[in-house]
C-alpha positions as CSV (number, residue, x, y, z in Angstrom):
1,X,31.0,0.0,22.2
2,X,32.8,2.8,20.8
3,X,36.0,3.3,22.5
4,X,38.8,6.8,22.4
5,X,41.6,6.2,21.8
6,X,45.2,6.7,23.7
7,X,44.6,10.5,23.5
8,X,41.4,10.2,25.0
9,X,39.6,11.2,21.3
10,X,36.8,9.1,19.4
11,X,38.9,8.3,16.0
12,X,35.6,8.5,12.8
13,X,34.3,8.7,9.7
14,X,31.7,10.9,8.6
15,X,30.0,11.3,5.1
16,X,27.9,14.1,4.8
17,X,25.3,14.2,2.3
18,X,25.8,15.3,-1.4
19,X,27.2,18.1,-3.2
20,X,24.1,20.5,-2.1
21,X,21.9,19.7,0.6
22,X,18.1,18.4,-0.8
23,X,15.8,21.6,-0.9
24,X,12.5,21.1,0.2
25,X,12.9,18.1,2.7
26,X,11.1,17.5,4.7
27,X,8.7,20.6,3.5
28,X,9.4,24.0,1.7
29,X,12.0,26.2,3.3
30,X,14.0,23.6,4.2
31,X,16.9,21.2,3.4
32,X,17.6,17.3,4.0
33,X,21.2,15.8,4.2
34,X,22.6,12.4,4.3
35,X,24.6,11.6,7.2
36,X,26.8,8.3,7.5
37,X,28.8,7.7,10.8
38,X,31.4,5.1,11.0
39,X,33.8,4.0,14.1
40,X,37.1,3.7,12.8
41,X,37.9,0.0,13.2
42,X,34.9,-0.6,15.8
43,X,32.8,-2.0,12.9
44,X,30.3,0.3,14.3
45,X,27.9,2.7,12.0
46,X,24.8,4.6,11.9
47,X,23.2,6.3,8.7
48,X,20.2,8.6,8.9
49,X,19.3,11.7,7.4
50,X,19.6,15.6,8.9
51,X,16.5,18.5,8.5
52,X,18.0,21.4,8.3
53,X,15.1,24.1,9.3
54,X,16.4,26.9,6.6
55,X,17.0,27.5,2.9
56,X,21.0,28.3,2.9
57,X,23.8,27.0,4.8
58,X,25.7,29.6,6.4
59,X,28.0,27.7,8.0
60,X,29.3,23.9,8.8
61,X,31.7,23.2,11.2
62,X,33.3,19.7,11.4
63,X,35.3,17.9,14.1
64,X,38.4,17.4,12.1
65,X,40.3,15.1,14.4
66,X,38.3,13.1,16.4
67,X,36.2,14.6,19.2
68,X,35.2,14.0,22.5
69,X,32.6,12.2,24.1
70,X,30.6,14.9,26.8
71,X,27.5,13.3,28.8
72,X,27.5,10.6,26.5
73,X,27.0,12.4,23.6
74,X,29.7,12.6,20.7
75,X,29.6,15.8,19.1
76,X,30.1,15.7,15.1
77,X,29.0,18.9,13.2
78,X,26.9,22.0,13.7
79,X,25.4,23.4,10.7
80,X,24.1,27.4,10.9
81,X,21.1,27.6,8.5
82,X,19.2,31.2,7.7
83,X,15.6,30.8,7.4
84,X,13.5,32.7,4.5
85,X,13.2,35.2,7.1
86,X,16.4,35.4,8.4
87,X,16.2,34.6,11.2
88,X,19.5,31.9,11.8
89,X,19.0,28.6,13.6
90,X,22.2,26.4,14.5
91,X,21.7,22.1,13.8
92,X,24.0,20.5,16.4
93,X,24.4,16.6,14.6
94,X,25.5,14.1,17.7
95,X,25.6,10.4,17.8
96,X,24.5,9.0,21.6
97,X,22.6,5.8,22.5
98,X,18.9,6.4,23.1
């Protein structure tokens, strides 16, 4: 069990993928990225790859100080990808049990 802490945040680690993301993955048009979760002193920790449905990364947003959990879902980073056609497409990355 992953448990906040006093303030009410989940204290973690997150390792996201390589310098660039791997083009191609899982088909053309798109990219594939690492993604290793760890609980901070839970011993807990997850690993498992992202597909990011576009060709550049326009934006990544990371929870720099812990985050919340919301309907049992902890929110980690949103990625906002452009497609070859341009259209944009935003990759929320959560950790919740199945």
């Amino acid at each position: 069990m992953i448990v906040p802490n006093q303030d009410g945040l989940i204290d973690f680690k997150l390792y996201i993928g390589e310098k660039q993301p791997k083009p191609n993955m899982p088909g053309p048009g798109s990219m594939g990225e690492p993604i290793i979760f760890s609980g901070r002193g839970t011993g807990k920790g997850e690993s498992n790859w992202i597909y990011l449905p576009g060709s550049k990364v326009d934006n990544v947003i990371p929870a720099v100080k812990g985050t919340g959990m919301s309907d049992g879902k902890l929110n980690l980073i949103q990625f906002i990808v452009t497609k070859a056609d341009g259209e944009k497409v935003q990759t929320d990355v959560v950790l919740r049990r199945k």
